[in-house]
C-alpha positions in Angstrom: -36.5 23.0 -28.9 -36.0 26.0 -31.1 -39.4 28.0 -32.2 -40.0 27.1 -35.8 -40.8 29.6 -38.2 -44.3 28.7 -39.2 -45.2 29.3 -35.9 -47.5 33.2 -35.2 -46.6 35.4 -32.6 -47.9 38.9 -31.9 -45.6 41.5 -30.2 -46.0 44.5 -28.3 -43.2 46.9 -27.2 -43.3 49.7 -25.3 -40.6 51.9 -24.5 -39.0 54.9 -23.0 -37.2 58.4 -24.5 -33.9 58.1 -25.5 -31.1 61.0 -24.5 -32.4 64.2 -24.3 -31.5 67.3 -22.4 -32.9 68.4 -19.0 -32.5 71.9 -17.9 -30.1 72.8 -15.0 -29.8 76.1 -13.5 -26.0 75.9 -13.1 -23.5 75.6 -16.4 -19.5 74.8 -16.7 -17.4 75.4 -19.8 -18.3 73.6 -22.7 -16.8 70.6 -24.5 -16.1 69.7 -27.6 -19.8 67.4 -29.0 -18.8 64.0 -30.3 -20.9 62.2 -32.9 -23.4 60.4 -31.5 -22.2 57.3 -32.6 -19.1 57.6 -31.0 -20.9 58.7 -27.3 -23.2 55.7 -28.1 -20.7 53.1 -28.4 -18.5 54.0 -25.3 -21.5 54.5 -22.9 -20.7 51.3 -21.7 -16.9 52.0 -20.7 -17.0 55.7 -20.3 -19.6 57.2 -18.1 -19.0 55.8 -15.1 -21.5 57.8 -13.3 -24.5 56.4 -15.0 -22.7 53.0 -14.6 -23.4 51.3 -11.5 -22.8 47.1 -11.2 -24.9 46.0 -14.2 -27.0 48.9 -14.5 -26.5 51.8 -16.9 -28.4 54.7 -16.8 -26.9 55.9 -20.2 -28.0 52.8 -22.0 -30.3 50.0 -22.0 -29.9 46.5 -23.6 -30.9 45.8 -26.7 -31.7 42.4 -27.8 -29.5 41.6 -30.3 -30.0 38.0 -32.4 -26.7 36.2 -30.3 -28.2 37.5 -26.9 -32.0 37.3 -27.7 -33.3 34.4 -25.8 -35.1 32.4 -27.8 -38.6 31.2 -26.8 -38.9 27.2 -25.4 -41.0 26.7 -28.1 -40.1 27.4 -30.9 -52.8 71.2 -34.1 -56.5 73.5 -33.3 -57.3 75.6 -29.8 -54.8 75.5 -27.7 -57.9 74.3 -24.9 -61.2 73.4 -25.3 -63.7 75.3 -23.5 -67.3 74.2 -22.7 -69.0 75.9 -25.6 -66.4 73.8 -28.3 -67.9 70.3 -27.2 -70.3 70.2 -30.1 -67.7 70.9 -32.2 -65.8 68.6 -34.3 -62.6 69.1 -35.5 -61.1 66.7 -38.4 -57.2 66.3 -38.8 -57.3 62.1 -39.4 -56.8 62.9 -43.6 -53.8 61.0 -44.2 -53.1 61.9 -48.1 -52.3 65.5 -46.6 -49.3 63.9 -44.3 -48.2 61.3 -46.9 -44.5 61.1 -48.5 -44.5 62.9 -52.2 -42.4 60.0 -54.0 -40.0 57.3 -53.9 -36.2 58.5 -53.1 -33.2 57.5 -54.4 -30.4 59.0 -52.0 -29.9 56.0 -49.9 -28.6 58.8 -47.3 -31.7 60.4 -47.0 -32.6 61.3 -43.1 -36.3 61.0 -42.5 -38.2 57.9 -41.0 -38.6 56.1 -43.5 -35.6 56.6 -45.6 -37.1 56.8 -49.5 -39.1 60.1 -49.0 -38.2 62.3 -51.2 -39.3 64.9 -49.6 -38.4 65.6 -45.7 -39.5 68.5 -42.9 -37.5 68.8 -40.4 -38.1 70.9 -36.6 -35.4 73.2 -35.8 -35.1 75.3 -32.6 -33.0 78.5 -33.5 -32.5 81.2 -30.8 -31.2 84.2 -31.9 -28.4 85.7 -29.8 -30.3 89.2 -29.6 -33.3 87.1 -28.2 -34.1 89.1 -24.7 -34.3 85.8 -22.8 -31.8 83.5 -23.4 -29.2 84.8 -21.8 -31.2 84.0 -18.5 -33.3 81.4 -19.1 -31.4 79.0 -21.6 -28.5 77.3 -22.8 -27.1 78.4 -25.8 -27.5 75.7 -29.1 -30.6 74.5 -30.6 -31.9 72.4 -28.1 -35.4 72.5 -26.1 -35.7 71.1 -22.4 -36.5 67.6 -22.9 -36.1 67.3 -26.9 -34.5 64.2 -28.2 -30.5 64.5 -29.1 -28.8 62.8 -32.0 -27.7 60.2 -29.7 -30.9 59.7 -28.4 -32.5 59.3 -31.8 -30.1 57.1 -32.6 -30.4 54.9 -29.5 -33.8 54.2 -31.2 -32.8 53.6 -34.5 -30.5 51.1 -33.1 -33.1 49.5 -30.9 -35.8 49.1 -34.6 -33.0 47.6 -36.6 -31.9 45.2 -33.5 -35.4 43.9 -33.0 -35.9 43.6 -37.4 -32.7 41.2 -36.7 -34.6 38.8 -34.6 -38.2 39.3 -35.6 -38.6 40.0 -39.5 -34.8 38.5 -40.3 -34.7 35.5 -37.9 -38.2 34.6 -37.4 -39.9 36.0 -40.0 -42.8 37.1 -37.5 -43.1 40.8 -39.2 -43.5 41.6 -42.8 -40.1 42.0 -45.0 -41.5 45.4 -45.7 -43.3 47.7 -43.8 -47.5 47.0 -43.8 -49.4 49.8 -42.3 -52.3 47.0 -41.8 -50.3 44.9 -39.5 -48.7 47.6 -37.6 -50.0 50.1 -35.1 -48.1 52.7 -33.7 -49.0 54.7 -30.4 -47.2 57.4 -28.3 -47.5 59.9 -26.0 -48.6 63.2 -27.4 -44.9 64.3 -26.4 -42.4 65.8 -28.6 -39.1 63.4 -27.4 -41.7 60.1 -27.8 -42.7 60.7 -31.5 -39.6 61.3 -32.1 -38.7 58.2 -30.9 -41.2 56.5 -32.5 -40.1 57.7 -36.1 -36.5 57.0 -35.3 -37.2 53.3 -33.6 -39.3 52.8 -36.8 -36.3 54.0 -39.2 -34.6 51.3 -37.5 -37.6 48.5 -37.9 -37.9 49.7 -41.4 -36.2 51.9 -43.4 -35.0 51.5 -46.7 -33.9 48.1 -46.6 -38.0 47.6 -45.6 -39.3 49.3 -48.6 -41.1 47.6 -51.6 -40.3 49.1 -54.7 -43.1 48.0 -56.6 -45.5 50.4 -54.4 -47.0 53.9 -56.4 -45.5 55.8 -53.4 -44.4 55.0 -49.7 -46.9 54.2 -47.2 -47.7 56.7 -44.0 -46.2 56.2 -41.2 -49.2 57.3 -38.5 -48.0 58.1 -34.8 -51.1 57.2 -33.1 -51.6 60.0 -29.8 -54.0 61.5 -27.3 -54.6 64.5 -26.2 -52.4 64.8 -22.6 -55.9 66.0 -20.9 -56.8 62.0 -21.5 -53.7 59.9 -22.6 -53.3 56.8 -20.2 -50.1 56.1 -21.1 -48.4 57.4 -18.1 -50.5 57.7 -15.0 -52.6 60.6 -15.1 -53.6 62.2 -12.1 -54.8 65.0 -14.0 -57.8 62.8 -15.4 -58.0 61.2 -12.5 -57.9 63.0 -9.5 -58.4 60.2 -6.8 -55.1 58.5 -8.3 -53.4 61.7 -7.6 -54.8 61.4 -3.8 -53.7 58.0 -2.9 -49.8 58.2 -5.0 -50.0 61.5 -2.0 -50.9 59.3 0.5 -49.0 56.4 0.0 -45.7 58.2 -0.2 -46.5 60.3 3.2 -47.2 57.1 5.0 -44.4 55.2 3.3 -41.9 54.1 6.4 -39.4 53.6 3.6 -39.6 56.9 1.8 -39.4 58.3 5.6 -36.1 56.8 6.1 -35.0 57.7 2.4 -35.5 61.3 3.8 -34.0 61.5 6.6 -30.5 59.6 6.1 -30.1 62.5 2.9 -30.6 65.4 4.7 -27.1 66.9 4.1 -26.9 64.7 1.3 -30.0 66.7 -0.4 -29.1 69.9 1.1 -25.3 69.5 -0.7 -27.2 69.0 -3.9 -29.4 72.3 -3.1 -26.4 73.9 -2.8 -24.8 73.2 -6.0 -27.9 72.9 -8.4 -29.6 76.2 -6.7 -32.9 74.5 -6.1 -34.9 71.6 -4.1 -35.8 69.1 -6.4 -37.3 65.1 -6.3 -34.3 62.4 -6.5 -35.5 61.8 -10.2 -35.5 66.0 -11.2 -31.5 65.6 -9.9 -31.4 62.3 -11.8 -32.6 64.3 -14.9 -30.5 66.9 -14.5 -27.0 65.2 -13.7 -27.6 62.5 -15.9 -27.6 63.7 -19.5 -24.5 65.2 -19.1 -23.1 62.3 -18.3 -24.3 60.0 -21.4 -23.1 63.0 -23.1 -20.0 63.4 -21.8 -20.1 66.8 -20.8 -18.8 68.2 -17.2 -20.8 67.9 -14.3 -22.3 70.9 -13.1 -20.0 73.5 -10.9 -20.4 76.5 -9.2 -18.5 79.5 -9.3 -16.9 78.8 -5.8 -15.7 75.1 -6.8 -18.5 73.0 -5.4 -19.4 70.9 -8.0 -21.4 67.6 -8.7 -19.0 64.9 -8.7 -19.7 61.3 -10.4 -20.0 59.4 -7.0 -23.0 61.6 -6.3 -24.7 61.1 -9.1 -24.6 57.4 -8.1 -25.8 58.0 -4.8 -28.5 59.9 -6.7 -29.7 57.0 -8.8 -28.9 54.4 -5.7 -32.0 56.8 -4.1 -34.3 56.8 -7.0 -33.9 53.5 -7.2 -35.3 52.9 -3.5 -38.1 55.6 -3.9 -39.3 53.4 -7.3 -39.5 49.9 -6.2 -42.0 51.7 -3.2 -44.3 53.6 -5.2 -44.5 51.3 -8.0 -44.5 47.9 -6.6 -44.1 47.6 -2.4 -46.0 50.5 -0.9 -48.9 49.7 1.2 -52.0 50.7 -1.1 -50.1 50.2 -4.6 -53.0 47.6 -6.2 -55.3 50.8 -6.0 -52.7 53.2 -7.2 -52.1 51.0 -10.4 -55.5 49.8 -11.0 -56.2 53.9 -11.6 -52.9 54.6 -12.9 -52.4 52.1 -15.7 -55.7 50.0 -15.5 -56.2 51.6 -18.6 -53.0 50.5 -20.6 -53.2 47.2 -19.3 -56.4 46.5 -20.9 -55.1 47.5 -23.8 -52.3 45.1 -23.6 -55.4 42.2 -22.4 -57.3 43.1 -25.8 -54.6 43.3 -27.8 -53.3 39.4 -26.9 -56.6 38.2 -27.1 -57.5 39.5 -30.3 -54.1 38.4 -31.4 -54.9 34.9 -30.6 -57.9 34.8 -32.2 -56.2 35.7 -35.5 -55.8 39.5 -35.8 -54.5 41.5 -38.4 -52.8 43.3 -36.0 -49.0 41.6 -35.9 -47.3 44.1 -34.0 -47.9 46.8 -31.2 -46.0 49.5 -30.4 -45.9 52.1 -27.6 -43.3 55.0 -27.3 -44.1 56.6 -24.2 -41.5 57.8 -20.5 -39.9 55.8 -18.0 -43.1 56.9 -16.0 -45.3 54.8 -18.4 -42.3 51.8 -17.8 -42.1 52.3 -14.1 -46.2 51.3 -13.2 -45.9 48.6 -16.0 -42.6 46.8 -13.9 -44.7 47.3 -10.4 -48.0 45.7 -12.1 -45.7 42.8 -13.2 -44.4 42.5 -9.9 -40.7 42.6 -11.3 -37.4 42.4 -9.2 -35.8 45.0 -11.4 -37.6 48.1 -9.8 -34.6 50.2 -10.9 -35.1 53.6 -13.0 -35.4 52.5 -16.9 -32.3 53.7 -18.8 -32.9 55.5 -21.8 -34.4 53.5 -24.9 -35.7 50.8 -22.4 -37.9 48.6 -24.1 -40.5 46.7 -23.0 -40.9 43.2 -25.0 -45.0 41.6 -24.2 -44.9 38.6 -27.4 -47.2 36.0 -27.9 -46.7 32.6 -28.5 -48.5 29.8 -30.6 -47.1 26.4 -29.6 -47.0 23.8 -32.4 -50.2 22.0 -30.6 -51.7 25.0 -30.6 -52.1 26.7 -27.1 -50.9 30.4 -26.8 -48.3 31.6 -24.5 -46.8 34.8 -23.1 -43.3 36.2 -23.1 -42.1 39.1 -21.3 -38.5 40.5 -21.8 -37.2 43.6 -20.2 -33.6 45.4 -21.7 -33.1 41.9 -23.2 -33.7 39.8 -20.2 -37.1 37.5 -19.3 -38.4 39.6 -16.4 -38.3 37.9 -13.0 -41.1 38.2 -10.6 -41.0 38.9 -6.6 -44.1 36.6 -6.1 -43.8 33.9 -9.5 -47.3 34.2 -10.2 -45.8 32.9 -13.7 -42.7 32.0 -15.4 -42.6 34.9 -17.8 -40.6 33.0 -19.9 -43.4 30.6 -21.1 -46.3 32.0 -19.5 -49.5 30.3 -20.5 -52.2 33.0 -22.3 -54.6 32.6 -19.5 -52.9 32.5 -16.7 -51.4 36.0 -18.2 -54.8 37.6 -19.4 -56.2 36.2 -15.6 -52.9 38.1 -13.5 -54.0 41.6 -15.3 -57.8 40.8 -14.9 -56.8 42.4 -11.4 -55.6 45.6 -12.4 -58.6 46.4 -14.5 -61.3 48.0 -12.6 -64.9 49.0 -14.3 -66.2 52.3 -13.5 -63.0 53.7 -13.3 -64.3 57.3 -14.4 -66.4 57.0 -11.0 -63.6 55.8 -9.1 -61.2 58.4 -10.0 -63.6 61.3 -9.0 -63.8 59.8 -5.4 -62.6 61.8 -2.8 
C-alpha cells in the first residue's frame, strides 16, 4: 500500500563532503578541467578506479523519485584562554548575515538563488608567493576545499530529495520555512559548503515565495571543533582516543591487513614519498580519479596505476568494517564517539512524534561522522562512504497512528548484520530502544578515564 499524502513524516539526513582536493606530494602534467557536469555524469562509466562491483568511490546514489523506495505504508580569538571564560562573545544577530533583496537573474549563483546580492571565497596565490612553488599546486584550490563538481554533487543530491519529499509527498514546505528546518554541520569549510549547495538544490529559486519583504536566512548551524560531536572527537574526549588505540593494536584483523601489504605499502611509499593510513592514500589517489586527472608519477616512471587504487579502497574497506562495527571493544568506542549524535537523532524522532515544528533535520558533516553512524546501525555495507553519501533517518506515521522508522543509505534500506529491526518499517520504539544503548550518562566523566 502506497503512503498517502496526509500522512506526517519527519526526516533527518546526514551526509558526507562531496569532491574536493587532497594534497599529494607528487604531480604529473596537467589536463585539460572538464565542467563539472560533464565529470559528474560519466563518473559512473569512466573512472574505473573508484569503480569497483557496485561501489563507486566517485559517486554515491541519490534517490531519485523512480528508484526511491517507497515506504509500506504509505570569527573572535583564534583560542580561548582561561582568563576569556567570563567572557561572552555575541555573533547569533541574523539581520547582519541576511540577503539585501529579492533577485531577478534566474542565473544567479548563491544558495538560495534570489539574492541579489552574493560573497563569494576565492583562494588566489600569487606566482611571486615564496611558498608555492614548494608547498602547493598551482590554481585556486585549498587542501580539502570543495570543487565545482563536488558542489554540484550536492546540489544534485537537494533537488533529488525535493523530488520525492516536497514534489511527491508533499512532507516539506513548497518554499523554504526557516521554522521547519534546521540545519547543522561541521565547523569545516568543504561541509558548509555542502550544506549551502545541498540546500540550493532543496530550495532555490523554484522554493521561493514571492510574496515575502525579502528572502529568509539560511543559518548553518556549527560548533566550535574543540566540542563538535559530529565526528568522533578524541580531542574532547581523551579516553575514546585510548580505546580506538587499543582496539586497533589488538585487532587480529588489522594485524593481518598489515602484514599481507608490506611491499604493497612500501610500493605506495615509494611513489607518493611518504607513509600514510590506507584512507590518507585513499584521499590522495582518489580525487584525481573522480576528476579525471592522471594518477600520480614519479620522475623515474613508477607511477600509481588504477588497479592499485582499488587494492587501496579493497583495504580501507577491511580496516572500516573493524573499527567501526566488528572490533572487540567497539560498543565502548561508539558510545564515546557518537553517543552524543545519536541522542540527538533519539530527541529529535521523539519530539517529531509528538508533533514538532521541526519537519526536517539536516547534518553536513565527513565520511568519519558516516562511518561510526553505519557501525552503531550494525550495517552490512561497512565500505568507505563515496562522496555526497547521504544518510536518510525518516519517520513514519501509519494511518492508525503508530510511528515508524526508515533508514536508507545511497538510496538503499540499510541491511543489518544482526536484524535487530527491519529498517524498512521499523517500529519507533523498538528504534529509540536499539540507540538507548549507545547513549551513556556521565559521558564527560567517562571520557577523562584513563
Amino acid at each position: 500500500m502506497i503512503l498517502e499524502p496526509r500522512l506526517s513524516a519527519v526526516l533527518l539526513v546526514l551526509t558526507t563532503g562531496g569532491l574536493f582536493f587532497s594534497a599529494s606530494r607528487w604531480s604529473s602534467s596537467s589536463v585539460s578541467q572538464p565542467l563539472a557536469l560533464d565529470i559528474l555524469d560519466q563518473a559512473d562509466h569512466d573512472n574505473d578506479g573508484g569503480h569497483v562491483g557496485d561501489y563507486n568511490y566517485c559517486q554515491a546514489q541519490r534517490p531519485t523519485q523512480q528508484a526511491y523506495p517507497a515506504p509500506k505504508v504509505c570569527r573572535t580569538p583564534t583560542a580561548v584562554q582561561p582568563l576569556d571564560l567570563d567572557l561572552t562573545w555575541e555573533c547569533s544577530n541574523t539581520t547582519a548575515y541576511a540577503f539585501t533583496g529579492l533577485g531577478t537573474d534566474m542565473g544567479e549563483k548563491s544558495p538560495f538563488q534570489y539574492a541579489s546580492v552574493v560573497a563569494h571565497h576565492v583562494i588566489t596565490i600569487p606566482p611571486v608567493s615564496p611558498f608555492a612553488a614548494t608547498h602547493m599546486w598551482k590554481g585556486s584550490c585549498l587542501p580539502g576545499q570543495l570543487t565545482p563538481v563536488g558542489a554540484m554533487q550536492h546540489r544534485k543530491l537537494g533537488a533529488a530529495l525535493r523530488s520525492i519529499y516536497v514534489d511527491e509527498f508533499k512532507l516539506l514546505p513548497l518554499a523554504f520555512d526557516p521554522d521547519t528546518v534546521h540545519i547543522r554541520s561541521t565547523d569545516v569549510w568543504r561541509t558548509r559548503q555542502s550544506a549551502e549547495n545541498f540546500m540550493a538544490g532543496l530550495y532555490g529559486i523554484q522554493g521561493h515565495d514571492t510574496r515575502t519583504v525579502s528572502p529568509p536566512v539560511l543559518q548553518i548551524h556549527t560548533l566550535p571543533t574543540e566540542i563538535d560531536y559530529l565526528t568522533m572527537n578524541g580531542g574532547a574526549c581523551p579516553q575514546l582516543r585510548q580505546l580506538r588505540s587499543t582496539l586497533e593494536k589488538s585487532s587480529d584483523v588489522l594485524k593481518r591487513l598489515r602484514e599481507d601489504n608490506v611491499e604493497f605499502n612500501q610500493q605506495l611509499v615509494e611513489v607518493l614519498g611518504s607513509q600514510m593510513s590506507w584512507s590518507g592514500y585513499m584521499d590522495t589517489v582518489q580525487p584525481r580519479i573522480c576528476h579525471g586527472h592522471p594518477l600520480q608519477c614519479r620522475d623515474n616512471g613508477e607511477c600509481i596505476t588504477h588497479t592499485m587504487a582499488s587494492k587501496i579502497i579493497d583495504n580501507v574497506n577491511v580496516q572500516t568494517a573493524e573499527v567501526y562495527r566488528d572490533g572487540e571493544g567497539i560498543l565502548d568506542v561508539l558510545q564515546l564517539g557518537i553517543g552524543p549524535l545519536t541522542s540527538d537523532i533519539k530527541q529529535n524522532l521523539l519530539a517529531a512524534s509528538g508533533n514538532g515544528k521541526i519537519r526536517f533535520h539536516f547534518y553536513s558533516g565527513h565520511d568519519t561522522t558516516i562511518l561510526p553512524m553505519l557501525g552503531m546501525l550494525d550495517s552490512t555495507d561497512l565500505r568507505w562512504p563515496p562522496y555526497a553519501s547521504n544518510l536518510l533517518i525518516e519517520l513514519w506515521k501509519s494511518p492508525s497512528g503508530e510511528n515508524y522508522v526508515r533508514v536508507l543509505y545511497n538510496n538503499a534500506i540499510i541491511q543489518t548484520k544482526s536484524e535487530w529491526c527491519d529498517l524498512e518499517w521499523c517500529p519507533l520504539k523498538t528504534f529509540v530502544d536499539y540507540l538507548d544503548r549507545f547513549i551513556v550518562k556521565d559521558l564527560t566523566k567517562l571520557c577523562q578515564m584513563q
